[in-house]
Phi, psi and omega in degrees: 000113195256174177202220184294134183296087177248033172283159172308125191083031194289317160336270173320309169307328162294328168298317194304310187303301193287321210283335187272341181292305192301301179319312164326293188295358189241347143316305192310314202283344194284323173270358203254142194256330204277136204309301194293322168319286174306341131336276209295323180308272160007266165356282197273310143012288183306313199284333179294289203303357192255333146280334183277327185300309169318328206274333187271301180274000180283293173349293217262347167256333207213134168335134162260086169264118172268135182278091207288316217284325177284355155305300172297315152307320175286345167285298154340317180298316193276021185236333176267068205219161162280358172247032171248149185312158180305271167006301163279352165299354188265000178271341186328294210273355162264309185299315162325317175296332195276290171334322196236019182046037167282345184286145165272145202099320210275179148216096175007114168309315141284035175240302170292294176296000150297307192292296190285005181280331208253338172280019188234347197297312158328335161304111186304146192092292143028063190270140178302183171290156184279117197315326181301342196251001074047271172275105115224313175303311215270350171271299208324315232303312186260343157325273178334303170317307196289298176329290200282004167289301185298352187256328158310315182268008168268341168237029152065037204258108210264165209020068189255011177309304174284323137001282212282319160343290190254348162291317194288340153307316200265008184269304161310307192303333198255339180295339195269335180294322157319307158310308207238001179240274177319340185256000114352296198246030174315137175261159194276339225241097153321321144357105180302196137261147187317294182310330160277335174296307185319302181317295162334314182305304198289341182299332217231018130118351211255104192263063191226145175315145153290356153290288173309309183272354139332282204316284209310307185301330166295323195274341144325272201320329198268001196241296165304313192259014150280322159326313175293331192269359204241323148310272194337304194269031190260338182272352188254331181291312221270354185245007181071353188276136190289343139355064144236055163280152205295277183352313181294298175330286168270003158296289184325273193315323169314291175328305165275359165264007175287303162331317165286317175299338195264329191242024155288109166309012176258344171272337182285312182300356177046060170298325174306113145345154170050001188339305180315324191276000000 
């Protein structure tokens, strides 16, 4: 049971797969005639270069910090489900042991994502991780742990007790390595590099510059609120309020509708599932 590649050079290795993956689909396309078939080839053509291209701009601006404890769950997950076969469930509890380098042979996953974060910190260019996403993995930490204990005893996948163990150790040992190593040196700016940003745009379907689709989104923003300032004092005349800057405007209106949000029975009674979260 093999499970994420995180050895030295992983990076490349992924790239050589998808790149050989891709070459396969583009043999397929030189023979294949029927149109929507040559559709979904394409596609997944495309989503390699667009992965491999990811993979290539990750290498060369950013720190490979892995969120190991959400790895790990999903890895898991996808083994622990009601719509997954019975059958494969008996792979949970080997694939954990890989996770948690109890396999002879193995090496902790958070021993390698420790290893490949730190043979790189020194590296010039290189921007750290954004610190908001910093904490929020390290509160994740025992969440994570505790899932995958609960999806083990919920589908009965019996003597993962050491496992289960040394996940939850080795899940701390790394939130705290996070704390005192990564999270120091964090960055305060959520902000992507341009260039990783440009990708990201392509991923999700957007062929336009971050420069250009600023440009567009200020002259949105600069167009909606003129609207608004050009409204605001005919709404500040027709209620008497001396306010009319649009901001000032919609504070008032806010104000006067809370009351009404307040004296709804389904908020009072706190009716919502999950109402609290």
């Amino acid at each position: 049971m093999r499970t994420q590649d995180l050895g030295p050079d992983f990076g490349g290795r992924y790239r050589a797969a998808l790149a050989r993956a891709r070459e396969a689909l583009r043999r397929d396309l030189e023979v294949e005639t029927e149109p929507r078939v040559r559709e979904d080839l394409e596609i997944m053509a495309r989503t390699a270069d667009l992965r491999i291209e990811g993979s290539e701009l990750d290498d060369r601006f950013l720190l490979p910090l892995t969120a190991v404890g959400r790895t790990i769950f999903r890895g898991e997950f996808l083994l622990l489900g009601d719509q997954v076969a019975p059958a494969r469930r008996s792979s949970a509890l080997p694939r954990l042991e890989r996770y948690t380098g109890l396999i002879p042979g193995s090496t902790s996953l958070a021993e390698l994502a420790r290893a490949r974060y730190e043979e790189r910190i020194r590296t010039p260019g290189l921007q750290p991780p954004y610190r908001g996403e910093v904490l929020q993995d390290i509160s994740d930490t025992t969440r994570y742990a505790e899932g995958v204990r609960k999806l083990f005893a919920r589908y009965h996948v019996a003597g993962g007790e050491a496992a289960l163990t040394a996940l939850q150790s080795q899940l701390q040992a790394y939130a705290e390595w996070e704390r005192t190593v990564v999270l120091p040196m964090a960055r305060a700016d959520f902000r992507l590099p341009p260039a990783v940003y440009a990708h990201d745009l392509r991923n999700i379907g957007l062929d336009i510059a971050p420069l250009d689709l600023i440009a567009r989104a200020e002259l949105e923003y600069s167009e909606v609120t003129a609207e608004l300032q050009t409204v605001a004092p005919l709404v500040a005349a027709q209620r008497g309020w001396p306010e009319t800057e649009y901001r000032a405007v919609i504070a008032r209106l806010k104000r006067e509708q809370l009351p009404t949000i307040r004296s709804s029975p389904i908020i009072a009674t706190r009716s919502f599932p999950g109402w609290r979260r």
